[in-house]
N, C-alpha and C positions, 0 to 999 in steps of 0.2 A: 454496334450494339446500341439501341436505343435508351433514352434514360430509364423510361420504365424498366426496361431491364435491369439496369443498373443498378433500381431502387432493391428490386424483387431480391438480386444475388447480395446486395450489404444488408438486407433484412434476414436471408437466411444466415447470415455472414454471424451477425450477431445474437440471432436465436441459437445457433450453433454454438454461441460463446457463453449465454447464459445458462445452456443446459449444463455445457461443463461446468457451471458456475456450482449449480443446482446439485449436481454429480459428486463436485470437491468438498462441498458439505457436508455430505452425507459421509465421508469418511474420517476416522478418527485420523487427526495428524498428529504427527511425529512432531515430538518437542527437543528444540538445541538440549544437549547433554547437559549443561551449567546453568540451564534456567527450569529445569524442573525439578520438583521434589522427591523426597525419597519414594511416595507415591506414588510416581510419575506424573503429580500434576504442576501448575506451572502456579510462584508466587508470585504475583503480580505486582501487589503490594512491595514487595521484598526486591523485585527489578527495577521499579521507578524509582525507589531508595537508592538505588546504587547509581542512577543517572548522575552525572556532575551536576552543580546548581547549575541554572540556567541565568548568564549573565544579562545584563543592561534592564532596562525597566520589563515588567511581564507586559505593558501594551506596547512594547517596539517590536512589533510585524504589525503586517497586511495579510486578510486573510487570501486564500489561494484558489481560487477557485479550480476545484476538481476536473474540470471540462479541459483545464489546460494540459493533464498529465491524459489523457485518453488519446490513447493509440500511439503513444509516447513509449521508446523505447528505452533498454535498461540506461545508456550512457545518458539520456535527455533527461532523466529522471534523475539519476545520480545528479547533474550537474545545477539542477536545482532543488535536489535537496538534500543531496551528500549521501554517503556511505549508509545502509543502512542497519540498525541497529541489532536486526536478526532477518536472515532469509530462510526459507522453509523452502523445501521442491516437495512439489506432491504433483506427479505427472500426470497430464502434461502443464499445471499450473506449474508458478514460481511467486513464492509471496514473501514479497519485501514490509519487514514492519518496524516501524521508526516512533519512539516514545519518548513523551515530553512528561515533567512533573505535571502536566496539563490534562495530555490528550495520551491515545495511539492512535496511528492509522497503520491501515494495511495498503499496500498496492497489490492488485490482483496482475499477473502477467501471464497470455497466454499466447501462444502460436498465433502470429498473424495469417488472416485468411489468404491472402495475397503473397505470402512468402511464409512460410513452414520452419523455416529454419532462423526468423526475425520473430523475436517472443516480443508483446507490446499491452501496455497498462490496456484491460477491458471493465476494470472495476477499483471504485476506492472504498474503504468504509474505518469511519471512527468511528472511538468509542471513549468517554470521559474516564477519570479514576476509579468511578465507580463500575465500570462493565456498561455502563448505559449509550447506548444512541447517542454519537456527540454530531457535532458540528464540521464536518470533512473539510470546508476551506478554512476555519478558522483554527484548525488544528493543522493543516497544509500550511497554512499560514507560519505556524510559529517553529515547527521543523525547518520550512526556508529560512526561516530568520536567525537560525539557530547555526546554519549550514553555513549559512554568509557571513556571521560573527566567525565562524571555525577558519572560512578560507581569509579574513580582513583580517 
């Protein structure tokens, strides 16, 4: 197989992954039993309250860059950055979300193109306290830091 080939089949590899991406949006999802309201909406607010304080100084992390969790699998990810704080399946995604009095991020996990049955990070995305567009390694960041404090 030639490179170009090679480029052509991980270009559709991941247009393939973005459409799911595109796809899982577009559906309402399903919220853990204990984080949503009587409503059925989710208090956000009222979740990060119940986080433990976040020990050591709030600048002790580095942030994380994103690129390092892509195509990274569940155990690779757990290991640096721990358990995570709520999973959702919405098939065939899987999304791990991990919240800090800071940040949340999501890891998006889908079917690897190459193995079907090895789900792997295709997407990250934060978002500050307030719902807003945050900063995805500086919120990576302070989850690993946070991970490392838990296993030290």
């Amino acid at each position: 197989m030639s490179a170009q080939n090679r480029r052509r089949g991980a270009g559709r590899a991941w247009a393939f992954a973005g459409a799911l991406l595109l796809l899982a949006g577009c559906a309402e999802l399903p919220h853990e039993p204990n984080s949503a309201a009587s409503d059925g909406s989710v208090d956000t607010a009222a979740a990060v309250a119940s986080l433990p304080p976040e020990q050591g100084k709030p600048d002790d992390y580095r942030p994380l860059a994103p690129e390092r969790l892509m195509a990274q699998d569940a155990a690779a990810a757990e290991s640096l950055l721990g358990q995570p704080d709520m999973v959702r399946r919405e098939p065939p995604a899987e999304i791990w979300q991990y919240r800090t009095r800071a940040c949340t991020v999501d890891l998006f996990f889908y079917p690897s193109p190459n193995d079907p049955n090895r789900r792997e990070v295709v997407y990250v995305e934060a978002r500050d306290t307030q719902a807003e567009a945050g900063d995805a390694g500086d919120c990576l960041g302070r989850v690993a830091a946070r991970a490392a404090r838990h296993d030290g």
